[in-house]
C-alpha positions in Angstrom: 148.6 50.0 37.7 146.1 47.6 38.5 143.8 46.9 41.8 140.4 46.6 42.8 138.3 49.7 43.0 139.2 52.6 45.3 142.1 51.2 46.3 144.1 54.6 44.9 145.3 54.3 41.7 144.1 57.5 40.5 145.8 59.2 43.6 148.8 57.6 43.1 149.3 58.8 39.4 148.4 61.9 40.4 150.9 62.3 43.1 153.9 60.8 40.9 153.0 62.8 38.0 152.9 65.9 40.2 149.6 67.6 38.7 145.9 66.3 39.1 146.1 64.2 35.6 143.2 61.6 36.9 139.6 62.4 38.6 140.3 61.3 42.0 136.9 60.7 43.5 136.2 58.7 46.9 133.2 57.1 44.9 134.2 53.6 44.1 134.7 52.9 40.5 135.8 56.6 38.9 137.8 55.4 36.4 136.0 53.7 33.6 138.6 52.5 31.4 142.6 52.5 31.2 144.2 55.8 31.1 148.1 56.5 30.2 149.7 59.2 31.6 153.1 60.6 30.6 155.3 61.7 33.1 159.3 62.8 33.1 161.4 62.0 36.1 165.2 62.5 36.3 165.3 63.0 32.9 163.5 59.5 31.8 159.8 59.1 30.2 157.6 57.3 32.0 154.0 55.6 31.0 151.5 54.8 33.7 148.6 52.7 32.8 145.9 53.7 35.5 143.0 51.1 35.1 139.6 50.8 36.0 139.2 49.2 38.8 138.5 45.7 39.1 134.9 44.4 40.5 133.7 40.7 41.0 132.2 39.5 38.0 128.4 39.1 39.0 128.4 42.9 39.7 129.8 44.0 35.8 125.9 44.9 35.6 126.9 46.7 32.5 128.8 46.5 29.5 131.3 49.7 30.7 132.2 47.6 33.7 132.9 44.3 31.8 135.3 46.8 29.2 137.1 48.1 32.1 138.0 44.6 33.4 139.0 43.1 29.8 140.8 46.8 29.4 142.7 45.9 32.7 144.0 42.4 31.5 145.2 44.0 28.5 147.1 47.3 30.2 149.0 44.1 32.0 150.0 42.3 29.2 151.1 46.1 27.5 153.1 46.7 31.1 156.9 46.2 31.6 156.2 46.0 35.3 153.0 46.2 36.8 151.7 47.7 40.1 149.4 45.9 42.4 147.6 48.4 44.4 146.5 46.9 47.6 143.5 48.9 50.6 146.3 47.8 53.6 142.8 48.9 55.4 140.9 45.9 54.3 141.0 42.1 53.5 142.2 40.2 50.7 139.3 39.5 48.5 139.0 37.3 45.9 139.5 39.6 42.7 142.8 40.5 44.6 143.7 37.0 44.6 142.5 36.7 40.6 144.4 40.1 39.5 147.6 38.6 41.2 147.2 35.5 38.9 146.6 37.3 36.1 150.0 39.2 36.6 152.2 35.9 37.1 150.5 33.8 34.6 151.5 36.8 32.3 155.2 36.3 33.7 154.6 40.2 34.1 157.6 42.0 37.1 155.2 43.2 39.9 155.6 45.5 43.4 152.8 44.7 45.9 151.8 48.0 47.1 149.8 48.3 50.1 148.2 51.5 50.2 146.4 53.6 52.8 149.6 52.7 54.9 148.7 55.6 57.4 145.0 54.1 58.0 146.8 50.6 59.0 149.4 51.7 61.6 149.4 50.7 64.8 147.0 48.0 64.0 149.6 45.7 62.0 153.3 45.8 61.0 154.9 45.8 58.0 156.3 42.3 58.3 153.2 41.0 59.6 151.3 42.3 56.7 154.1 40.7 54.5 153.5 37.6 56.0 149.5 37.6 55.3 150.0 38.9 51.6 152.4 35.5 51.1 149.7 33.3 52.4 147.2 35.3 50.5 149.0 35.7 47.4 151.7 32.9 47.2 151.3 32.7 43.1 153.5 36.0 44.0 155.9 35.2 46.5 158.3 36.5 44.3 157.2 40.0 44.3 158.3 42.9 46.7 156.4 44.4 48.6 156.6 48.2 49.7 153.9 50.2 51.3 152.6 53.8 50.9 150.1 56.7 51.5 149.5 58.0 48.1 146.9 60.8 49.4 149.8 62.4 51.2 152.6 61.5 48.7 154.4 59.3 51.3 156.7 56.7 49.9 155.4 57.6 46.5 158.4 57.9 44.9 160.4 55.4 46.4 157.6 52.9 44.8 158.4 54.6 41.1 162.0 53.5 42.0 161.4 50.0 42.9 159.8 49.4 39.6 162.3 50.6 38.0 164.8 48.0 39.6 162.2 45.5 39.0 162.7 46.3 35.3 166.5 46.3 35.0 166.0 43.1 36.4 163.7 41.6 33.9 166.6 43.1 31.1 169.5 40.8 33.0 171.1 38.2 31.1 172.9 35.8 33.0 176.2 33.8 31.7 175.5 30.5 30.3 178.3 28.7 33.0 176.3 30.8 35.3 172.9 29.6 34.4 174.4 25.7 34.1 176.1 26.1 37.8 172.4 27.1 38.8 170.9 24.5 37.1 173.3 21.6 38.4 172.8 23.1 41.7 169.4 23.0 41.7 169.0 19.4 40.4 172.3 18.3 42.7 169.1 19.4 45.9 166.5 17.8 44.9 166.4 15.7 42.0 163.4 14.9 39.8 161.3 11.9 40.1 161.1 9.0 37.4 157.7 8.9 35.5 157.0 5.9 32.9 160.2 4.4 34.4 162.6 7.1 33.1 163.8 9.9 34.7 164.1 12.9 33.4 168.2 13.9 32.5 169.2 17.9 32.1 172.2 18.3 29.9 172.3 22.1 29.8 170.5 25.3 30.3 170.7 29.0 28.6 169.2 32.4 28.3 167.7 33.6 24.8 165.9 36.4 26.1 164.8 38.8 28.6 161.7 40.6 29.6 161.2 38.0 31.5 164.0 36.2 31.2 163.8 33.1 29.1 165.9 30.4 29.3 166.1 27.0 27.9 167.2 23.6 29.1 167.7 20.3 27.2 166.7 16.9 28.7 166.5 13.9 27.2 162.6 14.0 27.1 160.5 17.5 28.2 157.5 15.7 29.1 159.5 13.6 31.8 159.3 17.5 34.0 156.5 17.5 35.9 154.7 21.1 36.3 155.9 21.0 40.3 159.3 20.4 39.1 159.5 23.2 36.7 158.2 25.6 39.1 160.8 24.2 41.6 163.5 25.0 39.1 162.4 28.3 38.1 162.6 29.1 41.7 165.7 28.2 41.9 167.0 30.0 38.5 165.8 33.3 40.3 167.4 33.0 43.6 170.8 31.7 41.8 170.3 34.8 39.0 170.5 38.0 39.1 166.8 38.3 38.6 165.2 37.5 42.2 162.7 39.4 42.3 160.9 38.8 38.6 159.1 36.1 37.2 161.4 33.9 35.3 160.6 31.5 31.7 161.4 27.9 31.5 161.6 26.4 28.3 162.4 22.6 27.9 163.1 21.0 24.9 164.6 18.1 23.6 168.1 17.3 23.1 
């Protein structure tokens, strides 16, 4: 569970783990350092990582504040789906924008949870909202996005649940015809582009692994795929998968 500070982390853990686990404080910055917390729910173990929260670098005035921040990049990389805590009552800052990266360069699952949903009503809509977070955020356009009022326990739960789709989705393992229909789909759209006078040729694509899922393709030569293209195609592999909503790992190798 990561976010900036004051956002509600602390509040939400408490209110899924159905006891005051956390010091929820409305002073900014409570939580020093990552904190797990066990928690059962319809007979299955949980493990939320509440963080410190996350401050703009020329204010870590002190060596706790820098721990917290390295302390949060780890908890993310130890996460099977991480939470991105979001103040619906205020802007997207920077370190918002730099949390979100951190999350999909780490090819991490993620729900977008704005927060403080009751202070924001009236003012915007949920699909209004949505559509500023994608201009915001687009490194995570793949992410859902689900709003909440952690203080009063509103849409708590239903949060819990989307992560937990989110990771049943990261442990899906698609079909190699499947995965090769996908992938001749996606090049029969829009085909690469020739670079040194050759153009790159895909002979065949499948998944190794999961969490994310992984899968390779052959091509005559890997270094023919631009970096646009392999986004484009691991775009594609999501919305042709049965992963849609989770950060997907190209791997392109020779034949």
């Amino acid at each position: 569970i990561v976010g900036r500070r004051n956002v509600g982390k602390s509040t939400f853990v408490n209110a899924i783990a159905g006891e005051e686990r956390m010091i929820v404080s409305e002073v900014a910055g409570t939580t020093r350092d990552a904190v797990d917390v066990r928690f059962e729910k319809d007979g299955k173990t949980f493990i939320a990582i509440d963080t410190a929260g996350v401050r703009k670098k020329k204010s870590m005035d002190s060596s706790i504040e820098f721990y917290g921040f390295v302390r949060a990049k780890k908890s993310i990389e130890r996460a099977d789906v991480v939470l991105l805590i979001l103040d619906v009552s205020s802007k997207i800052v920077d370190m918002d924008r730099r949390l979100a990266r951190e999350v999909a360069d780490q090819l991490k699952p993620c729900v977008i949870v704005g927060n403080k949903w009751d202070l924001a009503k009236g003012r915007i809509d949920t699909g209004e909202y949505a559509d500023y977070l994608e201009a915001q955020m687009p490194v995570l356009g793949y992410a859902p996005i689900t709003f909440m009022t952690a203080k009063t326990g509103r849409r708590v739960m239903p949060t819990l649940e989307l992560a937990q789709q989110l990771f049943k989705q990261s442990h899906q393992r698609a079909p190699t015809a499947t995965v090769n229909r996908a992938l001749r789909e996606a090049v029969r759209k829009r085909g690469p582009k020739p670079g040194k006078k050759r153009i790159a040729k895909f002979y065949y694509g499948t998944q190794v692994d999961v969490a994310p899922p992984t899968i390779v393709i052959f091509v005559n030569d890997p270094e023919l795929v631009p970096a646009a293209y392999r986004r484009y195609l691991a775009n594609a592999m999501r919305e042709h998968l049965d992963f849609p909503e989770v950060p997907v790992k190209l791997l392109f190798r020779p034949r």
